[in-house]
N, C-alpha and C positions, 0 to 999 in steps of 0.2 A: 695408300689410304691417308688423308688429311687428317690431321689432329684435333679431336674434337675441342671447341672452344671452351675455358673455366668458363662457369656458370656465372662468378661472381662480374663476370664483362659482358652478361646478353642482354642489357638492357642501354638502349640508348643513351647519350648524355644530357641528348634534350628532353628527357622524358621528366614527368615531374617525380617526388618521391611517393605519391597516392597512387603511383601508375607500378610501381613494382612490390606490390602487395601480393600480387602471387610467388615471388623469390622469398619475401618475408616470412610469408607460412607457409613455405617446403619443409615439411618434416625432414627428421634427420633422417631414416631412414630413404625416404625418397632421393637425398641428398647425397646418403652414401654411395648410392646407386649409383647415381648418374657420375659419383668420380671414380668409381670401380671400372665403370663404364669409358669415359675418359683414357681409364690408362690401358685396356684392353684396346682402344681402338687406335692407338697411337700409329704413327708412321714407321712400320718397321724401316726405315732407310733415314729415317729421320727420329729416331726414340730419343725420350727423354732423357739423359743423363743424372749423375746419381744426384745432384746438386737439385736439380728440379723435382727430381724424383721425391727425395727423403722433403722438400718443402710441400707437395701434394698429402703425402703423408701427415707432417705437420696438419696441415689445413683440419686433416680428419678429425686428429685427436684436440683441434683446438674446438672444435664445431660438437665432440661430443661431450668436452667437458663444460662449453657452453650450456648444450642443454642437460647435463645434468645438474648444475648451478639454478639453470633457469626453474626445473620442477622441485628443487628445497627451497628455492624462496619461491616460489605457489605455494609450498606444504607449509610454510611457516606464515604468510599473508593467508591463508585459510583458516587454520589454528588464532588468530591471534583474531579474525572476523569474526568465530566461534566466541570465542571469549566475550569479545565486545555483544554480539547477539546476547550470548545467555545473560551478561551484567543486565541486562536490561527487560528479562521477566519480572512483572510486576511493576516498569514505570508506566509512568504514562506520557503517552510520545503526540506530537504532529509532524504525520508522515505524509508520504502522496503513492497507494497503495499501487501497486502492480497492474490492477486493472483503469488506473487513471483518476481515483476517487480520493479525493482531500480526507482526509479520518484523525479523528484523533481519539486513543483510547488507551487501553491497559493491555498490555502484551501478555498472553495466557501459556505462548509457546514460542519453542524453535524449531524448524527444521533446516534440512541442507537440500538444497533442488541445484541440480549440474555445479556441484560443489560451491555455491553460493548461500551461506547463511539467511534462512527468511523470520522472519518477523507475524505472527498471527494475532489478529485481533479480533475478535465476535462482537458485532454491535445491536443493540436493538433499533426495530425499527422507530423513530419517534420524528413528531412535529417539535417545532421550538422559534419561539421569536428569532429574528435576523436584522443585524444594523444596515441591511440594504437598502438603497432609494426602494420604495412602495409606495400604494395608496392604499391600504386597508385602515380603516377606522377603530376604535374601541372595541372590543367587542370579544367576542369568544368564538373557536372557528373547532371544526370537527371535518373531516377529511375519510374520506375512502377513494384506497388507490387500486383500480382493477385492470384485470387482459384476461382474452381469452384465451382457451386452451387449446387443446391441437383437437378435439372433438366437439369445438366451439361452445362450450359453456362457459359458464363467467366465476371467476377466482377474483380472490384479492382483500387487501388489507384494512380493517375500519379503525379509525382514528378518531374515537367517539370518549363519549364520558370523560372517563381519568387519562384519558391518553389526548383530549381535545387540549389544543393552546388557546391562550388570553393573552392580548395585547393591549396595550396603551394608543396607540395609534400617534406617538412620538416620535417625529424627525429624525432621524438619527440614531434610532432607539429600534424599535419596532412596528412599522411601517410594511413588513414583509414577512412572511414564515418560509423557513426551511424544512422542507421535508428529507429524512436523511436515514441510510444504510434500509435502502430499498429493496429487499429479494430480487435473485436476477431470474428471467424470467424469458420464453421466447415471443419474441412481438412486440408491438408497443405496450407501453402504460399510460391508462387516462385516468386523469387527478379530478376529480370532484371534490368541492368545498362547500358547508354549510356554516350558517352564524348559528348559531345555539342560542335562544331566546329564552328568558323565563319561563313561556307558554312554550317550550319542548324547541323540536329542531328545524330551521328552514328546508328545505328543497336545497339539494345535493346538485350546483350546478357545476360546466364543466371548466377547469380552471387551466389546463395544458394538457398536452401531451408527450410522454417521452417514449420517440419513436424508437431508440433501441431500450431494448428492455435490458440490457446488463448495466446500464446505468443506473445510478443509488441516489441520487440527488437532482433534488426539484425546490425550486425557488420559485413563490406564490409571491406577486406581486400587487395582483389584481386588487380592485373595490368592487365593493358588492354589485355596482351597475355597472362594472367591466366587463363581469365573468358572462363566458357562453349563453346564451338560452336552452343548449343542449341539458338536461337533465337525468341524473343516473335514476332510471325505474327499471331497469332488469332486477332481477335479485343473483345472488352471489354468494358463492360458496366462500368463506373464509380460509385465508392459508394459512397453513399449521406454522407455515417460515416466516414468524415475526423477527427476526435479525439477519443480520450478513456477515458472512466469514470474509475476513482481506489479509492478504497477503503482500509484504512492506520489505523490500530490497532495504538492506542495514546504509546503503548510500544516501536513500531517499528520504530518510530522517530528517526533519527540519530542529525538531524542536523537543527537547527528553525535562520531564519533570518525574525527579525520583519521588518513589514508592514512599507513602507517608509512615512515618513512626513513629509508635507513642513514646513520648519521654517521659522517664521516669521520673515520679513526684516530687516537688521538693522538699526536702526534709521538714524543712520548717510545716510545712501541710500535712505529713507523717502524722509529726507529734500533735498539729491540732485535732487532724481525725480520733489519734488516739486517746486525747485528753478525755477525762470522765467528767460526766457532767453530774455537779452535786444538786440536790434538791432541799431547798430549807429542813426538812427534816433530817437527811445526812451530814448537814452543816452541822446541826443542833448534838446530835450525837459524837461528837468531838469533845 
């Protein structure tokens, strides 16, 4: 019986090193295997000698205490991720969330998902000026973003009154509105926009569509004689899920702005708070 080849020689030389990515993550145990294996199958008329021997050996104990080296530094790169996670409940960050969505907000929590530290932040839903090239003019806009449901009635979100943006219609400035942390949703979402007029509200026409609904972000570009002729007149049941929950890999942090703190007063403002104030008649009584 021929002697089974070391493992660490069954890859060619011409191979590149992205091509032996299956030897790199053989578990140990797989690994021990295969040289338990090895030495069971050796050449009885040709066996390994003690010199080969006790170096196969060797190999074991160097490959176990590799990976037990390898799993304390994971346990100490996870602990130390932890750390860095939790320091940062209560800042506020710009991240680029798990699901692909730019966010920036105030971290409310942590969890660990496949021992990876996550990042949580809950946003509402809102309209707001955008420094994007646009063409919308002055003016005040009001937004309802809807989809239907899986028993084809019609949901979705109104961006009216207090929740409506006001723009300058300035270069550079806001020229565009963002609509942002969208409820995710199955189906497309179609965006309708009105001006809001003195005399009440225009006709709701249609402004895009976003054909995957897990998307949260919609950029309104249009001018009022750009938008659709399509018109929202179904009516629409309101969803109760005005914000969106995101979840922020600690890698994908861009940008951390700590948690604001009131500072303590200055003395000198102490004592003027405290000073008494006399009144001509408390004067006079001296």
């Amino acid at each position: 019986m021929t002697r089974v080849p070391s493992t660490f020689n069954t890859a060619p030389p011409e191979r590149s090193f992205n091509n032996t990515d299956a030897i790199n993550d053989l578990e140990l145990g797989t690994f021990l295997k295969l040289m338990i294996a090895e030495l069971q199958n050796q050449d009885p008329l040709n066996p390994l000698d003690n010199k080969d021997m006790l170096a196969q050996i060797s190999q074991i104990r160097e490959v176990g205490a590799t990976d037990k080296l390898t799993k304390t530094l994971e346990s100490v790169l996870l602990g130390q991720n932890i750390a860095s996670a939790t320091n940062l409940i209560g800042a506020d960050i710009t991240a680029l969330s798990d699901d692909a969505e730019s966010v920036e907000g105030i971290v409310d929590r942590v969890s660990i998902d496949k021992g990876e530290p996550k990042l949580h932040i809950e946003l509402s839903t809102k309209a707001e000026p955008s420094t994007a090239e646009g063409n919308l003019e002055k003016g005040t806009y009001a937004y309802r973003i809807v989809w239907e449901r899986a028993d084809g009635s019609l949901h979705g979100i109104d961006l009216s009154g207090a929740a409506a943006v006001t723009t300058t219609g300035t270069a550079g400035k806001d020229q565009a509105v963002v609509l942002r942390n969208l409820p995710k949703n199955t189906g497309p979402k179609q965006i309708y926009r009105a001006r809001v007029e003195t005399t009440g509200t225009g006709p709701y026409q249609l402004v895009g569509v976003l054909n995957n609904g897990d998307h949260g972000t919609f950029l309104d570009t249009l001018s009022d004689e750009q938008r659709s002729e399509t018109r929202l007149t179904r009516p629409f049941s309101r969803s109760s899920a005005t914000n969106r929950a995101y979840q922020v890999s600690l890698k994908n942090v861009s940008g951390i702005r700590p948690p604001e703190t009131i500072l303590p007063n200055d003395p000198a403002d102490d004592v003027e708070v405290q000073r008494p104030i006399y009144s001509p008649q408390s004067r006079s009584s001296f």
